[in-house]
Structure formats: C-alpha cells, structure tokens
BADRENNU-725087 format. One line per 2 residues: their letters; for each residue y, z, x of C-alpha. Coordinates in nm, 3 decimals. Layout:
% BADRENNU-725087
a) Y:Z:X; ...
***
This chain:
% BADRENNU-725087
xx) -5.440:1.089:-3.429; -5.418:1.050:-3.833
xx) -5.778:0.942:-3.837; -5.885:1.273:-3.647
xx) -5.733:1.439:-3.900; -5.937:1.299:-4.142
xx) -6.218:1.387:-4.015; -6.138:1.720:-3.945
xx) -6.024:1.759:-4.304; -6.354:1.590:-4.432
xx) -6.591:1.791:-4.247; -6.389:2.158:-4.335
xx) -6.393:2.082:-4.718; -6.748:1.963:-4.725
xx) -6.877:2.309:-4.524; -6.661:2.512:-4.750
xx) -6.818:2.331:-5.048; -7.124:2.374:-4.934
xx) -7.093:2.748:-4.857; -6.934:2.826:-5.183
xx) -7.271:2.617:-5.373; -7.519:2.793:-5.124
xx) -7.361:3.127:-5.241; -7.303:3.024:-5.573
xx) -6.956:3.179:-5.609; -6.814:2.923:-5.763
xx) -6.918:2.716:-6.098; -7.110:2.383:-6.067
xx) -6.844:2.194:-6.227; -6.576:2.284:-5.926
xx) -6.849:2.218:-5.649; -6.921:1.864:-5.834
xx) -6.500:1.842:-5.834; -6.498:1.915:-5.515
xx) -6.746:1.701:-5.390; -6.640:1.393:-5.554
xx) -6.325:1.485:-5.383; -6.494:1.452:-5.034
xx) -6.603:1.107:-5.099; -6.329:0.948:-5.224
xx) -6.185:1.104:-4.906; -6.426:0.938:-4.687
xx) -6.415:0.637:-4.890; -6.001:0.602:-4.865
xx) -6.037:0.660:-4.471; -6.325:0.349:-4.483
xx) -6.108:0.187:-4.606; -5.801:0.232:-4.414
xx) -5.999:0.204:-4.080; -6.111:-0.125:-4.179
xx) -5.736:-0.243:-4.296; -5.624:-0.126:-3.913
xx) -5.933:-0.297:-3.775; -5.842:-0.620:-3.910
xx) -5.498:-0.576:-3.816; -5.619:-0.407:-3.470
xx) -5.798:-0.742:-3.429; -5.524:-0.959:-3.522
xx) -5.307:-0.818:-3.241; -5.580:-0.849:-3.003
xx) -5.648:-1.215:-3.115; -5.232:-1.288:-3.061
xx) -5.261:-1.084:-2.722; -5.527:-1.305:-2.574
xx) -5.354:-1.615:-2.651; -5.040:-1.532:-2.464
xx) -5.231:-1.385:-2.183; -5.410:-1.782:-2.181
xx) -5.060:-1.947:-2.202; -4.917:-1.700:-1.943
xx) -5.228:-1.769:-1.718; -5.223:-2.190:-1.768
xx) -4.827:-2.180:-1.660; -4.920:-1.948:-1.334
xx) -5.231:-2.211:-1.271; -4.962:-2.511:-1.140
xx) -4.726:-2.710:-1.269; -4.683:-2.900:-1.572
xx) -4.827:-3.246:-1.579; -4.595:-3.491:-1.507
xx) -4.602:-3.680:-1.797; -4.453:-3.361:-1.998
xx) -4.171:-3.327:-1.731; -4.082:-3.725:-1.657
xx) -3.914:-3.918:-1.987; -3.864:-4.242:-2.014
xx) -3.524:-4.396:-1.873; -3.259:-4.445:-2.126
xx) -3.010:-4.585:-1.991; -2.625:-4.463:-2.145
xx) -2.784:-4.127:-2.247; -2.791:-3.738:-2.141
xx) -2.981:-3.454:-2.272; -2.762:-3.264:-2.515
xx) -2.408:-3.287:-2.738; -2.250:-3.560:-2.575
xx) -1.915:-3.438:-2.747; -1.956:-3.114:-2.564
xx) -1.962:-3.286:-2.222; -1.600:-3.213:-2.032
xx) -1.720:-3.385:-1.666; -1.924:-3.628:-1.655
xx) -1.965:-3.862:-1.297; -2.241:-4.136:-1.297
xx) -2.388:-4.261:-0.992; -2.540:-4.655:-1.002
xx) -2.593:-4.994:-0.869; -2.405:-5.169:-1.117
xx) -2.453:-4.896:-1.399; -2.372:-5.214:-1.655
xx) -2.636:-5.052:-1.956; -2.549:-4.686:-1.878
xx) -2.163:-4.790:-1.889; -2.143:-5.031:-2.187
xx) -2.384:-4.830:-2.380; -2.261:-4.449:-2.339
xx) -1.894:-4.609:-2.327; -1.793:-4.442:-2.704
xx) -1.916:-4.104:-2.519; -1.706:-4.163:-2.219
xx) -1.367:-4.255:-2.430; -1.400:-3.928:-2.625
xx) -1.468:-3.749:-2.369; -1.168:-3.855:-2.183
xx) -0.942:-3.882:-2.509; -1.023:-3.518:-2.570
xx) -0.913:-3.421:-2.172; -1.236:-3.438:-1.983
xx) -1.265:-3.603:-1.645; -1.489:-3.912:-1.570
xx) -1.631:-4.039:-1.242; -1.803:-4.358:-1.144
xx) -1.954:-4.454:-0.856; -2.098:-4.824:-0.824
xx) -2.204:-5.051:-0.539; -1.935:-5.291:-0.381
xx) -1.815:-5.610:-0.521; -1.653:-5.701:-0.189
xx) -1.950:-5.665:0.046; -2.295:-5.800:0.051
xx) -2.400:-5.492:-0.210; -2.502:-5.777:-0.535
xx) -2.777:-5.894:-0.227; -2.896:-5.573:-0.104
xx) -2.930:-5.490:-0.481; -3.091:-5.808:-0.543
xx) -3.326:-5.811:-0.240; -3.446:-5.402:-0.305
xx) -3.541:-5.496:-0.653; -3.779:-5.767:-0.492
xx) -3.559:-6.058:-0.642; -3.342:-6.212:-0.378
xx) -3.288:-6.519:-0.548; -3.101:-6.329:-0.811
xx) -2.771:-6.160:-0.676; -2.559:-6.369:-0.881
xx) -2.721:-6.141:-1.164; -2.559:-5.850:-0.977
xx) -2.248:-5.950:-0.959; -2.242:-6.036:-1.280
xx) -2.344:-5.720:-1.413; -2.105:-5.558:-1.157
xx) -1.813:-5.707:-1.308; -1.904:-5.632:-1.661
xx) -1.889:-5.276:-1.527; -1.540:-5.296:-1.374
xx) -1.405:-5.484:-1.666; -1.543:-5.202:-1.913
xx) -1.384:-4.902:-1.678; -1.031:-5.143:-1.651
xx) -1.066:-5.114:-2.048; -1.092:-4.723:-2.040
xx) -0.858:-4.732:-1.815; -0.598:-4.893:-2.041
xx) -0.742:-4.734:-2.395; -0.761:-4.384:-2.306
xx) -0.429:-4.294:-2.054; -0.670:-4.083:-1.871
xx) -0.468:-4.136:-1.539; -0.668:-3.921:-1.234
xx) -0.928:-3.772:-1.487; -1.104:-4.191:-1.488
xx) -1.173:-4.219:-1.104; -1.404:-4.519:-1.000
xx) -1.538:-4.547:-0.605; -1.696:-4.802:-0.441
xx) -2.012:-4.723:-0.220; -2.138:-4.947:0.076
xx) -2.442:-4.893:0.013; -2.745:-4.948:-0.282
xx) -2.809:-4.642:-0.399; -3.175:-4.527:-0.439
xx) -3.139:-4.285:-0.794; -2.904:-4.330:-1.031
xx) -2.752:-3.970:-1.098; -2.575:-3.844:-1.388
xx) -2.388:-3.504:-1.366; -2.300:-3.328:-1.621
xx) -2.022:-3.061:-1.635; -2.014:-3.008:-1.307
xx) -1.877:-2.637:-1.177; -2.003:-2.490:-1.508
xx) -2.301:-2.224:-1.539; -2.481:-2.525:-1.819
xx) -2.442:-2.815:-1.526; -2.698:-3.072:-1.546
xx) -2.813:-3.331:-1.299; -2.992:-3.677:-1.493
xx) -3.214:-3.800:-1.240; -3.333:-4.165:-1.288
xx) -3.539:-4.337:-1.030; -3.487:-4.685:-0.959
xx) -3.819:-4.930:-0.895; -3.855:-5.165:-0.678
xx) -3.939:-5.420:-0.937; -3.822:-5.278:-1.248
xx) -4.068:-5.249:-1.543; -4.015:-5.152:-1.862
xx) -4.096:-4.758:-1.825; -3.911:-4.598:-1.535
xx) -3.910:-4.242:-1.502; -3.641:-3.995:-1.548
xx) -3.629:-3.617:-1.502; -3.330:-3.350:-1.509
xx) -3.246:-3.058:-1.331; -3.038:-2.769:-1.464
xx) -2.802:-2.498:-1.255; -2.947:-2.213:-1.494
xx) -3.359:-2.325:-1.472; -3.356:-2.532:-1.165
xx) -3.129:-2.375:-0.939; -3.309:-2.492:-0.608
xx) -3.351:-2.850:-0.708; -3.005:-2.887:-0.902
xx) -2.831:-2.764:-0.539; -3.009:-3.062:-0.390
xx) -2.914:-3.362:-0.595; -2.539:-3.194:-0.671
xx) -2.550:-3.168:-0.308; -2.673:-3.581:-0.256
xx) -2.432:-3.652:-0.556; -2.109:-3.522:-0.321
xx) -2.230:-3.722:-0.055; -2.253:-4.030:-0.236
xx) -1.962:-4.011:-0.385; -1.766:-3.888:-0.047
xx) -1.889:-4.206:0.121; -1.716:-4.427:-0.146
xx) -1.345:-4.568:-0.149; -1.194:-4.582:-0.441
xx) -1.061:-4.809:-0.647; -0.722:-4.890:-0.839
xx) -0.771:-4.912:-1.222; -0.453:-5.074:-1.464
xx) -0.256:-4.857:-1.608; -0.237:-4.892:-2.003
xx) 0.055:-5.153:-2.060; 0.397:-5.050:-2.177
xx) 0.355:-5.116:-2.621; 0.612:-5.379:-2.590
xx) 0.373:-5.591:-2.344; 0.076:-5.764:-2.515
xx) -0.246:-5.684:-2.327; -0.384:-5.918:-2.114
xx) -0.759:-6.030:-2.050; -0.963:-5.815:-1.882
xx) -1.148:-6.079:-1.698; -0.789:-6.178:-1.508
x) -0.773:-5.847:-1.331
***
C-alpha cells in the first residue's frame, strides 16, 4: 500500500511540473527544484523497495526451509540410529535428583543397581519410593538367564551377580530407613527388556526401555518413551511393567539395626 502511494505521489508532482514548465508559469529555478525533488523521490523509493526485497527474500528463504523440515518429518520416521542410544546401564534421561519413583525391572540388574545406587539413596533419603524387580535366586532363574544369553555354562555368573544385587538393596535397606517406599520382588521368570520407570502417575513419567541380546555385545540399544510425547507406546510398556511386577513375590529386606547393635555383614543375610 505505501509503495502505491509513492507512485501515485511521483507521477502527480512530475505532471504538475511539467504543466507548470509547458506553460511557463512558474520560474526555471522552481521547475529545476521541483524536479530534482521527483528524483530523489524515485530514488528513496529504489531504494526502499530493494531494502524490502532483500528482506522479502530473506523471509522467503527461512519459509522454505521450514516447509523442507516440516515435509522430511511427515515423509516417515526418524532413522533409528537418532532414536536408539546406546545402553548405559545405572542411568535415566534427566535430573536424577528430581526423580520421586523410580522401579527398575532386570535379570540381575547388578550394573544398573551398583552404579545408579547414590541416585537411588537420595532419592529415598529425600522420601521417594523405589522398586526392584529381579529374577529368582531360589529357582532355576541364574540358568534360564544363563542359557538365553547363549552361555549355559555360565549360571554361576548369575548368581553371582544376583547376590551382589540383593546385598546392595539389604544395604539401602539398612542406610536409608525407607521402610515400604524400598520394595524388592522376585519374578519366575527371565525377563526379556529391562525397564526403568520413572515417576510413575505423574504427567513427566518416563519408561527406559533397554533390550536385552541374546549374546550381549558391547552396543545394545536403548530407547524411551514419555506419557506427554509417546502416549500410545508409554501405555504399553507401563502396562507390561505392572504385569511384571504383579507376577513377582516379594521379598523381606533388614531393617536398619537398632544404633546400639553393630552392623553385621551383608553377605550373612
């Protein structure tokens, strides 16, 4: 709209210029005025137009590369090498002081418990609940763990590991007077995912997927589901997580000695 005023302007002062030099009603020296008034008019809206051009173009440039992005994420998914990480075992996206429920779902869960185990005492010092749920020590579970990971030889490995485990949640037990919030089950069965959930019943609930291989390698892959992003596919593995952990019994942990009674060995328990 400004620039058709412009023009407008433009051509009424250069036809009443030229009328008033054609009739010569005015002097020379006001035409002259006048018309070095029309081009620097002329030349000022050049040279706007050509500021809002580049700018014009600039938007258009911005446009087209959103309208690209917007029209690669409607194409199909993600590769999966963006969306899979690495399996770290102990570790959850996010502030881990932050988390208030946290359950973890294993086979023997020895790494994820021993290494996220300063995360699981504050979180239960500061009145969050923990849940663990780990194959059996009193059924053949070290040998069906032993034989799914394609080493059957090697269940003493297991158990070993599987102890470590119990010994470190006796400890919490013990350290942290958590009382109901540490809860530890049993499952009679090997578990095919290890899950991780995280603040469960809140709208920022997370589900840590990791899958287990049958020979594990170095790389495994790992993914994580959300209740606010990934509705659909966080009601599925909260809903496998419940029935997991329904299917467990659970087990007595110590209570933290009375001060007056030194504490005894873990391994004795």
């Amino acid at each position: 709209m400004i620039g058709q005023v412009e023009v407008y302007l433009t051509v009424v002062v250069a036809a009443v210029t030229a009328i008033l030099d054609m009739l010569d009603i005015v002097n020379p020296e006001i035409v002259s005025g006048a018309t070095l008034a029309v081009l620097a008019l002329l030349a000022s809206g050049r040279i706007i137009s050509h500021q809002q051009g580049r700018q014009t173009q600039h938007l258009l440039q911005a446009l087209s590369k959103e309208v690209h992005r917007a029209t690669t994420d409607l194409s199909g998914p993600a590769p999966l090498d963006e969306t899979l990480r690495r399996t770290i075992p102990g570790t959850w996206p996010g502030d881990p002081s932050k988390v208030r429920d946290l359950a973890l779902i294993g086979v023997t869960l020895s790494r994820t418990v021993r290494t996220a185990l300063p995360d699981l005492e504050q979180c239960l010092a500061s009145g969050g609940t923990v849940r663990v749920a780990i194959i059996d020590p009193r059924g053949n579970g070290p040998q069906e763990a032993a034989s799914r990971h394609g080493v059957p030889a090697e269940a003493a490995a297991f158990d070993h590991r599987l102890q470590a485990t119990i010994r470190l949640l006796h400890y919490l037990a013990r350290s942290t007077e958590a009382g109901e919030r540490l809860q530890v089950r049993f499952l009679p069965f090997v578990p095919t995912v290890a899950l991780t959930v995280i603040n469960l019943d809140t709208p920022d609930a997370e589900v840590l997927v990791d899958v287990y291989a049958h020979r594990p390698e170095a790389c495994e892959p790992s993914f994580h589901v959300s209740a606010r992003h990934d509705p659909q596919w966080f009601a599925h593995f909260l809903a496998e997580y419940h029935r997991i952990w329904e299917a467990g019994r659970p087990a007595a942990l110590p209570t933290r000695p009375p001060r007056s009674q030194p504490c005894t060995d873990l391994a004795e328990k």
